[in-house]
Backbone bond lengths (Angstrom), bond angles and torsions (degrees), N, CA, C in turn:
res aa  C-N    CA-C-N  psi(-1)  N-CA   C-N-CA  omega(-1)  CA-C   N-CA-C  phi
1 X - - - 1.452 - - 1.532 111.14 -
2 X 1.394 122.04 -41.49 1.646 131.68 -174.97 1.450 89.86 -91.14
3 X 1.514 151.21 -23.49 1.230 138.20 -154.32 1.935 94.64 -64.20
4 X 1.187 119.12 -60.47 1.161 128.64 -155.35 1.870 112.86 -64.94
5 X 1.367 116.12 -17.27 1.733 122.13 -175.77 1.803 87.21 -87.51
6 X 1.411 104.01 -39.65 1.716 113.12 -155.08 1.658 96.39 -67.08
7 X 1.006 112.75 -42.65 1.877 132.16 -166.54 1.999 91.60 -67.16
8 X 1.016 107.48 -59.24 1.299 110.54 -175.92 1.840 116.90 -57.17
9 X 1.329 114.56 -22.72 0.843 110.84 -158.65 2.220 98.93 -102.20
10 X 0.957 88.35 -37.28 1.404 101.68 158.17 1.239 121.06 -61.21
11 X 1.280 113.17 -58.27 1.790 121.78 170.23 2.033 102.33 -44.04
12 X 1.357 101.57 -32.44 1.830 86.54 -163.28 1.813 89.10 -103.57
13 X 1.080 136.20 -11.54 1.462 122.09 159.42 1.602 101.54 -55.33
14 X 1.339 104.78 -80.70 1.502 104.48 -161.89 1.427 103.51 -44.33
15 X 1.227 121.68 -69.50 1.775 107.19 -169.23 2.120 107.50 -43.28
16 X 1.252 112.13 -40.63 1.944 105.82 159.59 1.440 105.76 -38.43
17 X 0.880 108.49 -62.91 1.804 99.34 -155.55 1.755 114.67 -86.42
18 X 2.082 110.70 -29.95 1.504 94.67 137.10 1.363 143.31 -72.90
19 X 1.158 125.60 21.11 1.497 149.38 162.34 1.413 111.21 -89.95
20 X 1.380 134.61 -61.56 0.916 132.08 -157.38 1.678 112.78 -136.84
21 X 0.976 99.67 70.66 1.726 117.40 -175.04 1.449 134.26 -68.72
22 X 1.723 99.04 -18.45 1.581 130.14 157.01 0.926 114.88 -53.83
23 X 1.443 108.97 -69.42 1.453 138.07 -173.35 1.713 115.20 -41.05
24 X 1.499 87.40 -75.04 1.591 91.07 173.27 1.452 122.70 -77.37
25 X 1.071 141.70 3.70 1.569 155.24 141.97 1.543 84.91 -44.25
26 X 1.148 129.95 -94.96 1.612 134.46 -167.42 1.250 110.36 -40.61
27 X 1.669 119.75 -38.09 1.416 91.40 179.95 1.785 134.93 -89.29
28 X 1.492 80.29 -7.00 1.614 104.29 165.63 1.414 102.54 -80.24
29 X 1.122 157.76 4.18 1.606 157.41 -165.22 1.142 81.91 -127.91
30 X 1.227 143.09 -30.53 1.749 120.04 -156.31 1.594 85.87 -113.09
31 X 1.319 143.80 -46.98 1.147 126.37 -169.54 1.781 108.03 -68.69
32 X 1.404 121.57 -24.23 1.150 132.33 148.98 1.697 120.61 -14.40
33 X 1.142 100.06 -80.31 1.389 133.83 -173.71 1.188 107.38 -56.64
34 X 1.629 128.08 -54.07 1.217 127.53 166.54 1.075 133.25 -43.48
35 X 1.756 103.79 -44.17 1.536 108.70 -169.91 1.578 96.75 -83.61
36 X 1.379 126.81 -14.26 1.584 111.31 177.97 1.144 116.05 -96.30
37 X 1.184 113.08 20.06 1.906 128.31 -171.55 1.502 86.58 -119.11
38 X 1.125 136.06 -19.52 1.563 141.16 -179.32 2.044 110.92 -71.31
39 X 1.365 74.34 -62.85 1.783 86.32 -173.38 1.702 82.84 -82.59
40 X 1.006 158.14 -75.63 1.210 132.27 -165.98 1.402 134.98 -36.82
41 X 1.244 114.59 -15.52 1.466 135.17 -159.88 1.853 76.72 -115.18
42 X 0.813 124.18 -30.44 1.944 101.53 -167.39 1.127 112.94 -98.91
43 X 1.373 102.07 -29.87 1.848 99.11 171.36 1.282 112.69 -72.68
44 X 1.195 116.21 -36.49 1.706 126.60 166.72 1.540 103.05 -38.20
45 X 0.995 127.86 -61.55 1.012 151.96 -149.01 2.155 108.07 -77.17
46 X 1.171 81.91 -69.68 1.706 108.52 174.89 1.903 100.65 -52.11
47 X 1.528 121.95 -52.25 1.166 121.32 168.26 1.593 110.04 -88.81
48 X 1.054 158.72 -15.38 1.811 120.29 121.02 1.629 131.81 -36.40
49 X 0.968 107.51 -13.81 1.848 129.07 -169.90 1.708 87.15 -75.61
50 X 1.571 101.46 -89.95 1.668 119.33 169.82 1.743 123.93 -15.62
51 X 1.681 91.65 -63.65 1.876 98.12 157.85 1.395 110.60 -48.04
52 X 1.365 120.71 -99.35 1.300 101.45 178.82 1.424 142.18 20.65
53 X 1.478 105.20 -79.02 1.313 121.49 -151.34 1.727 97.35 -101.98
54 X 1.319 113.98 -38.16 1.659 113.87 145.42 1.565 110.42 -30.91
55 X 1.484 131.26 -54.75 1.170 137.28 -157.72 1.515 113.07 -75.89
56 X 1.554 99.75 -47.42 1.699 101.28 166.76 1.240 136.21 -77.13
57 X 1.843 122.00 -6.91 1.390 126.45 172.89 1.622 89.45 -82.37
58 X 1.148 126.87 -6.43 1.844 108.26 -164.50 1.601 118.19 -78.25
59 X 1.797 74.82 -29.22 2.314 110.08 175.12 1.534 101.80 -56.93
């Protein structure tokens, strides 16, 4: 009963992304980038955290 909405909807992704292969190259490169600007920014973050609190058990 769901096979036939689900099929269609798959059928019109793939023909998107064999259509436009530029396109989604970039948006896979840019969501890329984000998510490694994510964990880069938290471990950054998480180890300033660590310093910190390293710094005040030393007091």
């Amino acid at each position: 009963m769901f096979a036939r909405p689900l099929q269609g909807l798959v059928d019109g992704f793939l023909d998107f992304v064999a259509g436009n292969p530029v396109f989604v190259g970039l948006v896979v490169v840019l969501l890329a980038f984000i998510f490694f600007m994510y964990l880069f920014v938290r471990r950054t973050l998480t180890g300033l955290r660590d310093g910190f609190d390293e710094g005040y058990r030393g007091k």
